[in-house]
C-alpha positions in Angstrom: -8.9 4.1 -32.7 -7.7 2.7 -29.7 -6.9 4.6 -26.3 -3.5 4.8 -25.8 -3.8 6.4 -22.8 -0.1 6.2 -20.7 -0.5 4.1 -17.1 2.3 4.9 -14.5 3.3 2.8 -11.4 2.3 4.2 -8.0 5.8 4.3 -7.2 6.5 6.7 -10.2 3.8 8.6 -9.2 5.4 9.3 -5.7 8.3 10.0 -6.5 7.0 13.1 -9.1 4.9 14.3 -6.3 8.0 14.1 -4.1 9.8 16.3 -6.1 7.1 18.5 -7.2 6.8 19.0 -2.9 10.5 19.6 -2.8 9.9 22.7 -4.9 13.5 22.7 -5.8 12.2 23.0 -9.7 9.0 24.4 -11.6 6.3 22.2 -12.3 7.1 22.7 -15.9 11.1 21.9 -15.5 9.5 18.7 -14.1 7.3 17.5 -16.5 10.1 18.2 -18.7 12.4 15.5 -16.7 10.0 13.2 -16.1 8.1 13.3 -19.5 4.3 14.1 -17.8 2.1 16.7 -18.3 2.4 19.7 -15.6 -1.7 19.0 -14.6 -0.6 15.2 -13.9 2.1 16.0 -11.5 0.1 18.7 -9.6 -2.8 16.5 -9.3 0.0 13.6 -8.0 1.2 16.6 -5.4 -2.5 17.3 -4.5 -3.0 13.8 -3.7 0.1 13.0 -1.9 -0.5 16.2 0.4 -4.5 15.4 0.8 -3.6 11.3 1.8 -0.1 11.7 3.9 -2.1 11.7 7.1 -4.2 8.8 6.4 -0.8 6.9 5.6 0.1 7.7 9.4 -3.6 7.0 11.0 -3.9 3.3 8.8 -0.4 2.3 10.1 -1.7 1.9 13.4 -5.1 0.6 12.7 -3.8 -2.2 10.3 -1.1 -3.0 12.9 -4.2 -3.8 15.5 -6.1 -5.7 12.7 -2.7 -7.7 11.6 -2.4 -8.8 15.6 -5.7 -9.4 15.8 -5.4 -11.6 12.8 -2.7 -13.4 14.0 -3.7 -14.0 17.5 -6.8 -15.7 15.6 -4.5 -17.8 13.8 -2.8 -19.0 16.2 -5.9 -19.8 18.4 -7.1 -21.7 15.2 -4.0 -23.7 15.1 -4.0 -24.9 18.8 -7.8 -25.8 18.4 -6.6 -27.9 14.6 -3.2 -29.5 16.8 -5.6 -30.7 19.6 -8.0 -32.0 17.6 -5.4 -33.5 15.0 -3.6 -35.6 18.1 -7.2 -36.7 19.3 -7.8 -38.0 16.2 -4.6 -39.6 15.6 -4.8 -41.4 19.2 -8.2 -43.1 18.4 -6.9 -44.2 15.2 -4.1 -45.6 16.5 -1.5 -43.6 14.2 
């Protein structure tokens, strides 16, 4: 037999946990709606709640590392442009 086993998209996933945090329904009324067992949608709950603040805490390092990246980049591109019209001088282009 092979596993069948179900895969759903991340942003499936949120939104169940969002509504399972909105507590406007029962766990069960939700798996109901959104056709997922009640132990997948609290363990999608548990995991939104336990990774919400590292969501806020890697926007800011990833925002240094993204400048830092492109400040690299763009040192890199000087350094290629410089040596690119050296070149094209001695050749005569």
């Amino acid at each position: 037999m092979s596993n069948k086993r179900k895969k759903y998209s991340p942003e499936f996933k949120a939104k169940v946990a969002i509504a399972a945090l909105k507590n406007d329904e029962t766990t069960a009324e939700l798996a109901q709606r959104f056709g997922v067992h009640p132990t997948m949608i609290a363990t999608w709950k548990r995991s939104l709640q336990e990774g919400a603040a590292e969501i806020f805490g890697k926007s800011q390092k990833t925002r240094k590392q993204v400048d830092t990246k492109i400040d690299e980049l763009h040192r890199q591109i000087g350094q290629l442009k410089v040596e690119n019209d050296f070149l094209s001088r001695k050749l005569g282009f």
